[in-house]
Structure formats: structure tokens, C-alpha cells
N, C-alpha and C positions, 0 to 999 in steps of 0.2 A: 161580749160576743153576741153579734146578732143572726148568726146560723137560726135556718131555719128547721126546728123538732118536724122529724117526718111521720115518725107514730104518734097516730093518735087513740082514744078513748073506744075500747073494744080490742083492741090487736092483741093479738096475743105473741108473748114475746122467751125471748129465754134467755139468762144469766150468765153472762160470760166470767167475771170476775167474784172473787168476793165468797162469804160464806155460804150462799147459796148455788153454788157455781153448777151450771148443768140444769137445774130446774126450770120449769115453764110455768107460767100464769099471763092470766088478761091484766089491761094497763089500766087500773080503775081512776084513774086522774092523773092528769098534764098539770107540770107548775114551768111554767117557760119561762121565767124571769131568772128564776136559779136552773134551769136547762135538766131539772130531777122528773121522776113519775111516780106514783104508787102504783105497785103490782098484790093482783091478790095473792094472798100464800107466799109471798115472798118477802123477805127481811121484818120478818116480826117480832118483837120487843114485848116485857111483861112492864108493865106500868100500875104503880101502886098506887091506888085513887082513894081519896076519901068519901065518905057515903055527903051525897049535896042533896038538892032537890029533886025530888022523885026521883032518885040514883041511888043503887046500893053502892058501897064502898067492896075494897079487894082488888084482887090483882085482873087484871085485862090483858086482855094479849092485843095490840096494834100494830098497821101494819107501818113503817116507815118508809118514805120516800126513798130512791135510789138513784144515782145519777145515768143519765142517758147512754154516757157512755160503756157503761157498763153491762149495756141487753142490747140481742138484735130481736130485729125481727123473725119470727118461727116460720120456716116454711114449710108445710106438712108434706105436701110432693119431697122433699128434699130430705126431710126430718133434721134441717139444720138450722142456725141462725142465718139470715141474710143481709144486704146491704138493699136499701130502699134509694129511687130514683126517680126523677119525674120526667114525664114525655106527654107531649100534646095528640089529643086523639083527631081520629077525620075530621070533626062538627069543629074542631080548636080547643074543647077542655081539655085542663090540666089533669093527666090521670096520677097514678102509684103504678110503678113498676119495681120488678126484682128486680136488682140489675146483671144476676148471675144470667138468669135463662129469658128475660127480656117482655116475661110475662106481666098482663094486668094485674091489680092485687086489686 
């Protein structure tokens, strides 16, 4: 799939699927090759680490990757998820639009 990921790094998104279903967090990294994001506070796992270099050992909480299509974008005006769209401004950049109310993002 070469679809192009329209969230990026900073947006804050919410959970449609899955066992976090309904919650919000910011997208703290893009992996576009497998089409996944990490979200903070969202799909976290305890991982049992051994003590390494200058590391203590014990359990960790991590956040795991989730795939895209499983968050929209948060629109706070809306208080919902949205669907993300592009449109060319007066000067010709490429902006972000909602595509419900047709707003810049």
C-alpha cells in the first residue's frame, strides 16, 4: 500500500477500535512503512527487562504501536474523530482540511 499517512507527529488523535476504544492522546511517532503510530497513553504493555548498563531491571510499562486505521483525527470544535483531507491554499500550498466542515487544520 502506498496510501499517503495524513497524521502526523503532534496531532492528537482518538481510538476507534480495540481495547482502548474512546480514548485520546498526541501521536508521538509515525512508522509509514508498516502504516502503525505510537500514541501516548494509549496501548501500553508491562515489559519485563533485565537490569543492563546503567539500567535498572523490572517491569516497564511501553507504549506499543497501533495501526492507523484504527484513530481519527480529534476535532475539539466537534469533540469527535474526523476524516483528514488536502486542498490547495490561494499562494498554491498544500494545506490539512477536515473534510466534514471544510476547515484548515
Amino acid at each position: 500500500m502506498k496510501n499517503k499517512i495524513k497524521l502526523k507527529k503532534g496531532d492528537e488523535v482518538i481510538v476507534l477500535a480495540g481495547k482502548d476504544k474512546g480514548k485520546r492522546g498526541k501521536i508521538l511517532k509515525v512508522i509509514p512503512h508498516t502504516r502503525k503510530i505510537i500514541v501516548s497513553e494509549i496501548n501500553k504493555y508491562k515489559k519485563h527487562q533485565k537490569p543492563g548498563n546503567n539500567e535498572p531491571g523490572g517491569i516497564i510499562e511501553k507504549d506499543m504501536p497501533i495501526h492507523i486505521s484504527n484513530v481519527a483525527f480529534y476535532d475539539s470544535s466537534l469533540n469527535k474523530g474526523v476524516r483528514l483531507g488536502y486542498s490547495f491554499g490561494k499562494d498554491g500550498k498544500k494545506i490539512r482540511i477536515n473534510k466534514k466542515s471544510g476547515k484548515e487544520i
